[in-house]
mmJSON file of the N, C-alpha and C atoms, coordinates in Angstrom:
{"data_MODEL":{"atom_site":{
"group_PDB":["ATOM","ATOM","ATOM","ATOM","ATOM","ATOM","ATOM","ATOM","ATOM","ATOM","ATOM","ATOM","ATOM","ATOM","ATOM","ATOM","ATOM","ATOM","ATOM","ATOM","ATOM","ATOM","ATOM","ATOM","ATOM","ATOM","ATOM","ATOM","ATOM","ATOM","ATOM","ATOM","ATOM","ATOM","ATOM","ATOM","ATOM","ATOM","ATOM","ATOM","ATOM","ATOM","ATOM","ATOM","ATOM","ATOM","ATOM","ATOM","ATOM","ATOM","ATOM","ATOM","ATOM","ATOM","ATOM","ATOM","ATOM","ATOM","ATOM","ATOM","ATOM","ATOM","ATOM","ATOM","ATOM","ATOM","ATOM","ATOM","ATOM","ATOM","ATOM","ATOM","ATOM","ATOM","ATOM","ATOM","ATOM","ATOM","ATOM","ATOM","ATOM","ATOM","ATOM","ATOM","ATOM","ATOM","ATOM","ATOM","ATOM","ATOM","ATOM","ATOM","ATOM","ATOM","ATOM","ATOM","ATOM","ATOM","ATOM","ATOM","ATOM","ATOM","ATOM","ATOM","ATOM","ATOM","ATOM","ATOM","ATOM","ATOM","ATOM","ATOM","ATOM","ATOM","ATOM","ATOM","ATOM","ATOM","ATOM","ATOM","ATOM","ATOM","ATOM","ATOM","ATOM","ATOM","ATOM","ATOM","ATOM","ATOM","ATOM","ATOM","ATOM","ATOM","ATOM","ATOM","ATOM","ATOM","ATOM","ATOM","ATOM","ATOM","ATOM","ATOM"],
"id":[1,2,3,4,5,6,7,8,9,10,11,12,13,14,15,16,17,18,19,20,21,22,23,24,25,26,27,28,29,30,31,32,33,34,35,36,37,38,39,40,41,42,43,44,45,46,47,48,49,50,51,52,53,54,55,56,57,58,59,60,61,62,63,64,65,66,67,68,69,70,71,72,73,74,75,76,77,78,79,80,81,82,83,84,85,86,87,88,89,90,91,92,93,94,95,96,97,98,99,100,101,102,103,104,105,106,107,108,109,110,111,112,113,114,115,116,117,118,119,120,121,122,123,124,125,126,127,128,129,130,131,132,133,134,135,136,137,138,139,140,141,142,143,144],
"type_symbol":["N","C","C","N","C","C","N","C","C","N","C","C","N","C","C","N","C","C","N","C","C","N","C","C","N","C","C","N","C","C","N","C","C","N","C","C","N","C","C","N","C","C","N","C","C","N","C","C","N","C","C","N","C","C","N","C","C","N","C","C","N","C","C","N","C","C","N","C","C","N","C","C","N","C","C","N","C","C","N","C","C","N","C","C","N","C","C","N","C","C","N","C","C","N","C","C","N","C","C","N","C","C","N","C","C","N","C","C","N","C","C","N","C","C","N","C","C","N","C","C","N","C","C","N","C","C","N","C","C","N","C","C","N","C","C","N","C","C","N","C","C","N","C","C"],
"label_atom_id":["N","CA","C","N","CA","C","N","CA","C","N","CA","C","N","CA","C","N","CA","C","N","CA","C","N","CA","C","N","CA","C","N","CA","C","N","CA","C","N","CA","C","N","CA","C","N","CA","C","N","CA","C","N","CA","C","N","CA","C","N","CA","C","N","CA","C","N","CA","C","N","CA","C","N","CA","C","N","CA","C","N","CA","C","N","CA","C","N","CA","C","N","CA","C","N","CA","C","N","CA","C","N","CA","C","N","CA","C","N","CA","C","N","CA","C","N","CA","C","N","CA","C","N","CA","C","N","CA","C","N","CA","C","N","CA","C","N","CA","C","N","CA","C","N","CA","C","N","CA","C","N","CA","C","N","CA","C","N","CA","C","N","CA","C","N","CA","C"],
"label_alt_id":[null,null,null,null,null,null,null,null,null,null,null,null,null,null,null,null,null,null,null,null,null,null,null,null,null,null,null,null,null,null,null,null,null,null,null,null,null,null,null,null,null,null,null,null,null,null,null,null,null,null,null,null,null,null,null,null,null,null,null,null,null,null,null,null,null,null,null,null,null,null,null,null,null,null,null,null,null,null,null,null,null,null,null,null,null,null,null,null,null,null,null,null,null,null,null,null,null,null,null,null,null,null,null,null,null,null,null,null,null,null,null,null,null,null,null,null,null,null,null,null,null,null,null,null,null,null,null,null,null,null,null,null,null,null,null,null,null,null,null,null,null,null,null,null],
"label_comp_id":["UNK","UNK","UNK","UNK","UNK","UNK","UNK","UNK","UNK","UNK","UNK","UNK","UNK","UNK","UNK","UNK","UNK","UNK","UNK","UNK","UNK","UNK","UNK","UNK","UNK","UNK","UNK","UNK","UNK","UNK","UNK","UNK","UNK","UNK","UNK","UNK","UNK","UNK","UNK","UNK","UNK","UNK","UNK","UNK","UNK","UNK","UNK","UNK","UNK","UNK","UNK","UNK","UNK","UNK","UNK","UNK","UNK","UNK","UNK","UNK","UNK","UNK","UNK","UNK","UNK","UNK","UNK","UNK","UNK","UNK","UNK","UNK","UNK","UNK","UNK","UNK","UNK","UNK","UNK","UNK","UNK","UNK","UNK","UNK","UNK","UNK","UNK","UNK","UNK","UNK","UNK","UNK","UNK","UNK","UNK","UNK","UNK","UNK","UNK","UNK","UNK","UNK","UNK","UNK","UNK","UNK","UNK","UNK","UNK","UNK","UNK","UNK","UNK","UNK","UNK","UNK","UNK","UNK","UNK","UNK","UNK","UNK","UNK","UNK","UNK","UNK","UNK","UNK","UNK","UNK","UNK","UNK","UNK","UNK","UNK","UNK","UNK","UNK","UNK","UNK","UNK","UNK","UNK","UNK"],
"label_asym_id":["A","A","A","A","A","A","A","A","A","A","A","A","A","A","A","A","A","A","A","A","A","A","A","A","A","A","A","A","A","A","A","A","A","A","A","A","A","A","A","A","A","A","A","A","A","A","A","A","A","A","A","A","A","A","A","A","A","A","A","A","A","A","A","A","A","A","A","A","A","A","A","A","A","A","A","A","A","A","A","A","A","A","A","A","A","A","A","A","A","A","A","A","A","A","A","A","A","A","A","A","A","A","A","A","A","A","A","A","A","A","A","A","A","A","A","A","A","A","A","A","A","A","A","A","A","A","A","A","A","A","A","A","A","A","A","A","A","A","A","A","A","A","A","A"],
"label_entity_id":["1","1","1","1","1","1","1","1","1","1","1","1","1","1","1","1","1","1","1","1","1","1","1","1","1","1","1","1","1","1","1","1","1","1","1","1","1","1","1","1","1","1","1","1","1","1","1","1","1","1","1","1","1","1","1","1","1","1","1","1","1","1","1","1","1","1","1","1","1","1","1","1","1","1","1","1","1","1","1","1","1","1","1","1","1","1","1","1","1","1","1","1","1","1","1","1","1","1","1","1","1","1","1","1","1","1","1","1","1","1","1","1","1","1","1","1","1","1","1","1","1","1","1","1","1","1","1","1","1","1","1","1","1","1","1","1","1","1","1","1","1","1","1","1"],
"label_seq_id":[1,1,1,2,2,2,3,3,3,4,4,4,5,5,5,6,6,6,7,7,7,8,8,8,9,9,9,10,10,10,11,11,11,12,12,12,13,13,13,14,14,14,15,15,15,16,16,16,17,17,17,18,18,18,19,19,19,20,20,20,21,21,21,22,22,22,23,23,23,24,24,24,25,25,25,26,26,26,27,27,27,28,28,28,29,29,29,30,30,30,31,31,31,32,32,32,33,33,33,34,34,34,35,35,35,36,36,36,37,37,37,38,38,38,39,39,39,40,40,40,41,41,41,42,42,42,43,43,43,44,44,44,45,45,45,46,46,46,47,47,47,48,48,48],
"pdbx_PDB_ins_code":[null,null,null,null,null,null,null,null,null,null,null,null,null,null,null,null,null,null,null,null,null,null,null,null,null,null,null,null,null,null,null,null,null,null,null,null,null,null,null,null,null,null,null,null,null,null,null,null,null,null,null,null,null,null,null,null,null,null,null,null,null,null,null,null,null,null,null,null,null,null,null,null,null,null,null,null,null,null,null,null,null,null,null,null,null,null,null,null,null,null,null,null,null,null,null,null,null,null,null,null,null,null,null,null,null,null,null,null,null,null,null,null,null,null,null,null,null,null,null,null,null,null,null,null,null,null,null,null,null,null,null,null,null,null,null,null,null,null,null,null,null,null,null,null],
"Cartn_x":[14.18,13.01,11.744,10.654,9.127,8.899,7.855,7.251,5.51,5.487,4.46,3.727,1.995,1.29,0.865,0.625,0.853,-0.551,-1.997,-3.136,-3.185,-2.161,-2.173,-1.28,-0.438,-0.037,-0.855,-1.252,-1.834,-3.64,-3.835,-5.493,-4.371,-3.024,-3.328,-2.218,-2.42,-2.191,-2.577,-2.79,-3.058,-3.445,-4.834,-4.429,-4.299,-4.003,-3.704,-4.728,-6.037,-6.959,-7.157,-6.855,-7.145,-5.654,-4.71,-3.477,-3.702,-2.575,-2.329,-1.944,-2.583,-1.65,-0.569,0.978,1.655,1.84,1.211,0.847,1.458,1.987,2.559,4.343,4.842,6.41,6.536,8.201,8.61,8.477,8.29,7.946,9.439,8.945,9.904,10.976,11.273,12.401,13.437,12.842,13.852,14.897,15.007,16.209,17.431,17.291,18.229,18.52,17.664,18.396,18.957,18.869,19.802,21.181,20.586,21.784,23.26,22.368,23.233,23.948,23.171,23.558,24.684,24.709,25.447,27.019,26.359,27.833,28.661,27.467,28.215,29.111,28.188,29.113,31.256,30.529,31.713,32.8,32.294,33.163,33.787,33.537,33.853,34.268,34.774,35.121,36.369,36.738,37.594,38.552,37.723,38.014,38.938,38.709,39.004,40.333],
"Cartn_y":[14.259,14.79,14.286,15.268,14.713,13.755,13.117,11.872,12.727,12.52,13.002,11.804,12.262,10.93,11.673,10.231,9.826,10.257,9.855,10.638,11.9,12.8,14.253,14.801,13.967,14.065,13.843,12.387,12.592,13.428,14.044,14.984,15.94,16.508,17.773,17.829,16.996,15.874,17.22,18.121,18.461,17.894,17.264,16.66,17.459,16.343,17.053,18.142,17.843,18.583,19.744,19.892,21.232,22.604,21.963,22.635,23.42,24.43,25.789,25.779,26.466,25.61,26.751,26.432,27.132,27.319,27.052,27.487,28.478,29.935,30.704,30.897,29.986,30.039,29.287,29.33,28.668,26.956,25.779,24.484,23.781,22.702,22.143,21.797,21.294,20.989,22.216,23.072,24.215,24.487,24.422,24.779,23.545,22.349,21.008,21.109,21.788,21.498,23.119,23.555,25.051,24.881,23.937,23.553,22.783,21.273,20.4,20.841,22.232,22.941,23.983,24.731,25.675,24.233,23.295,22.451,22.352,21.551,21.233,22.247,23.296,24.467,24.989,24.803,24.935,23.762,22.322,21.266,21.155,22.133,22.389,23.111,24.388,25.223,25.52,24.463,23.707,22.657,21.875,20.93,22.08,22.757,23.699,24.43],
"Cartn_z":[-27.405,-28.096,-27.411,-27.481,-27.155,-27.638,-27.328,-28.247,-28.897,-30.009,-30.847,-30.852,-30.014,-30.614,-31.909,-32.827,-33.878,-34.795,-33.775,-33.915,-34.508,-33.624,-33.886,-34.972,-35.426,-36.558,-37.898,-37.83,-38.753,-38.804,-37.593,-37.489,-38.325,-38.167,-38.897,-40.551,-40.662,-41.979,-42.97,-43.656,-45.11,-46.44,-46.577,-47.909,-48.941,-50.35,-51.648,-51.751,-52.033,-52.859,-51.524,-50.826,-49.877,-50.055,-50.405,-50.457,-50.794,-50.69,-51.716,-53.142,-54.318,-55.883,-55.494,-55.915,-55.956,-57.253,-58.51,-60.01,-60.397,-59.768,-59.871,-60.814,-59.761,-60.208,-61.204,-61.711,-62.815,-62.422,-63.227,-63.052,-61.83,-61.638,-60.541,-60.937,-62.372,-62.947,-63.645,-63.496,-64.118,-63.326,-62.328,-60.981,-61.305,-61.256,-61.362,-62.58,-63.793,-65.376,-65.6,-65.166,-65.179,-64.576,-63.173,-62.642,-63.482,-64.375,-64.927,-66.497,-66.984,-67.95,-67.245,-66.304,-65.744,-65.697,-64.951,-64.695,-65.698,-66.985,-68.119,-69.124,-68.821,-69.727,-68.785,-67.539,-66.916,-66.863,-67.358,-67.344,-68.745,-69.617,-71.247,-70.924,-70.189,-70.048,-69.599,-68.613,-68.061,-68.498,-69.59,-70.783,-71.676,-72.308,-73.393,-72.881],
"occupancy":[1.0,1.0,1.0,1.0,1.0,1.0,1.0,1.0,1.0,1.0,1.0,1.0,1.0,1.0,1.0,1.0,1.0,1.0,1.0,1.0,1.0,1.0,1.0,1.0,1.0,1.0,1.0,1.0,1.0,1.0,1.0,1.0,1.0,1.0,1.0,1.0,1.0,1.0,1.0,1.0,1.0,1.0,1.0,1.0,1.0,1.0,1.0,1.0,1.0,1.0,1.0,1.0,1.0,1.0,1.0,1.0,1.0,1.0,1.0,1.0,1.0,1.0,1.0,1.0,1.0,1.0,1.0,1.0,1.0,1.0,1.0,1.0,1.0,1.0,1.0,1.0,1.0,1.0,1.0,1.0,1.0,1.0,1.0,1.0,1.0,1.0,1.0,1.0,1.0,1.0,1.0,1.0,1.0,1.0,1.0,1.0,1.0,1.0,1.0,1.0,1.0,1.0,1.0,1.0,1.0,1.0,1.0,1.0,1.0,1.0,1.0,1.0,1.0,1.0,1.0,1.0,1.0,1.0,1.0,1.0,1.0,1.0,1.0,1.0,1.0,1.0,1.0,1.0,1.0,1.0,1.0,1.0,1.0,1.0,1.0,1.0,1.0,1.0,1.0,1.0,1.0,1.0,1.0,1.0],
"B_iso_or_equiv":[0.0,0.0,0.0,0.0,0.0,0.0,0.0,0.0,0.0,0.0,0.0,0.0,0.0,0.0,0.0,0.0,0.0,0.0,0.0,0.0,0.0,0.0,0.0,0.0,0.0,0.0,0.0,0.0,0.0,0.0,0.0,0.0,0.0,0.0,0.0,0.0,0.0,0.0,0.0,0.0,0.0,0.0,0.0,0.0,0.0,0.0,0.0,0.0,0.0,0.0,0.0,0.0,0.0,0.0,0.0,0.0,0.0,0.0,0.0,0.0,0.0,0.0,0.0,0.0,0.0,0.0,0.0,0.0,0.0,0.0,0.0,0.0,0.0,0.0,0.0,0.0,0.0,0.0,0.0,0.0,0.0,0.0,0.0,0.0,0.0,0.0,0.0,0.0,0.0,0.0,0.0,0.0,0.0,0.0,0.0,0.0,0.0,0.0,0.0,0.0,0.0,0.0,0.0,0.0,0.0,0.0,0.0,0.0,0.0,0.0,0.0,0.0,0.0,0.0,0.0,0.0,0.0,0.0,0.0,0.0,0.0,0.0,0.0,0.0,0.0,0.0,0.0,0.0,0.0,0.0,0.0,0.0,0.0,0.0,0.0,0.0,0.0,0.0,0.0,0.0,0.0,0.0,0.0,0.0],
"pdbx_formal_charge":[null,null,null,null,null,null,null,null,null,null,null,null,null,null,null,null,null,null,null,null,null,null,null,null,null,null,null,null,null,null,null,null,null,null,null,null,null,null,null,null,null,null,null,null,null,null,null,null,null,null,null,null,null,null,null,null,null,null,null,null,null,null,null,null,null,null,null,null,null,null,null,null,null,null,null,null,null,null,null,null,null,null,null,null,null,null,null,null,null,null,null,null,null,null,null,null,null,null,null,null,null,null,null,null,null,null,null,null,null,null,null,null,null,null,null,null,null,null,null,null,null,null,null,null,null,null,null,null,null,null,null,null,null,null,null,null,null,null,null,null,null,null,null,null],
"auth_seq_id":[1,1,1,2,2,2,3,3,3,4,4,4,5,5,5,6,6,6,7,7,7,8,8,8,9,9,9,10,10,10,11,11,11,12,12,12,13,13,13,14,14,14,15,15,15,16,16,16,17,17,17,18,18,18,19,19,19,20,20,20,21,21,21,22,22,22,23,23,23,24,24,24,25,25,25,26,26,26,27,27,27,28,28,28,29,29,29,30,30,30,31,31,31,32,32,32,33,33,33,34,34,34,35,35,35,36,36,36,37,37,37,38,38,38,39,39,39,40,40,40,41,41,41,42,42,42,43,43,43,44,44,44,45,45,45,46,46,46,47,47,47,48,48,48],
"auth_comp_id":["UNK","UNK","UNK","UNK","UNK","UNK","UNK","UNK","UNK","UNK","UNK","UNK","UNK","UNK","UNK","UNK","UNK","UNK","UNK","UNK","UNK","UNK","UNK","UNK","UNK","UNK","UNK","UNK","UNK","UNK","UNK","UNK","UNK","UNK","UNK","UNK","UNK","UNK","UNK","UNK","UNK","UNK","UNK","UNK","UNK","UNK","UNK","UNK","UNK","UNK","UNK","UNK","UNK","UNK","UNK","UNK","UNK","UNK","UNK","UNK","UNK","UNK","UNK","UNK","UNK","UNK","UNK","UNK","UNK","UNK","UNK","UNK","UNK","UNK","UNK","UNK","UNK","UNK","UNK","UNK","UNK","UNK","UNK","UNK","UNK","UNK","UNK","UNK","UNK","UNK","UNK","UNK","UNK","UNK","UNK","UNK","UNK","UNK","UNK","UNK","UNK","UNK","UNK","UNK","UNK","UNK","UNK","UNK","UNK","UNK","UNK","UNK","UNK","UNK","UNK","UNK","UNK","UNK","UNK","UNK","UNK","UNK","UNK","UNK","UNK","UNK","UNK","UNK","UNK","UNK","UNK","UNK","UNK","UNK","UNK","UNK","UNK","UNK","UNK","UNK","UNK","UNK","UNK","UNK"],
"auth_asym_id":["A","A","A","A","A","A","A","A","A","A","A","A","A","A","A","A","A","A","A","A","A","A","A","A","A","A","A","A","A","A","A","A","A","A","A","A","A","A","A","A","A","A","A","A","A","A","A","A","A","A","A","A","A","A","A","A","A","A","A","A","A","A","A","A","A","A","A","A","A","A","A","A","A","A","A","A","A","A","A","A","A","A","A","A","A","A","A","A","A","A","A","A","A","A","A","A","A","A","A","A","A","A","A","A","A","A","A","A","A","A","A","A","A","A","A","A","A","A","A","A","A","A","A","A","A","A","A","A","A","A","A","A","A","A","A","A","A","A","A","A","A","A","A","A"],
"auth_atom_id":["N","CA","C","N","CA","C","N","CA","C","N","CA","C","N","CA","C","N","CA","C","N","CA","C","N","CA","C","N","CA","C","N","CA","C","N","CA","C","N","CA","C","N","CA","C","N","CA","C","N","CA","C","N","CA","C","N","CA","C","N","CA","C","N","CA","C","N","CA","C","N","CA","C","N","CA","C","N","CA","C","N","CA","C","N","CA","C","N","CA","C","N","CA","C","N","CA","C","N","CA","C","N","CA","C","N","CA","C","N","CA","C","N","CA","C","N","CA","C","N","CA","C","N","CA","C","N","CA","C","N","CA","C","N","CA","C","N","CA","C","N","CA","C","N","CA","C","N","CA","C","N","CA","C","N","CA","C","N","CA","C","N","CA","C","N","CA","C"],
"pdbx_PDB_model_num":[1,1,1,1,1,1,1,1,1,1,1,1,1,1,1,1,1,1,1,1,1,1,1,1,1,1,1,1,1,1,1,1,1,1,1,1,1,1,1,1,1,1,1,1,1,1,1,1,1,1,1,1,1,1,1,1,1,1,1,1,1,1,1,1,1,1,1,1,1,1,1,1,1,1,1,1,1,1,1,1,1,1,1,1,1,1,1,1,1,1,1,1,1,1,1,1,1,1,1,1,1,1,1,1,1,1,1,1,1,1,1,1,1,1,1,1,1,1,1,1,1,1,1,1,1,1,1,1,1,1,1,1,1,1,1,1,1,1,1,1,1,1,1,1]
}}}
C-alpha cells in the first residue's frame, strides 16, 4: 500500500456540524432490534 501523509487526511477530515443530516430514514436502532426480534421469534419457533 501507499503511504498517506497524515496532513492530508486529516485537511479533508469532514466535521460534524458541516455533514449531511441524513434525518430522512428510519432511526439507527431499528435494523439490530428487528433483527433480535426476527431471531427471537424464530428461536420459539424452533423451541415449539
Amino acid at each position: 500500500m501507499s503511504e498517506v501523509d497524515a496532513n492530508l487526511l486529516s485537511a479533508l477530515r469532514i466535521d460534524g456540524e458541516q455533514r449531511e443530516d441524513n434525518g430522512g430514514g428510519p432511526p439507527r436502532w431499528l435494523w439490530p432490534a428487528l433483527a433480535g426480534v426476527l431471531l427471537v421469534a424464530l428461536l420459539a419457533g424452533a423451541a415449539w
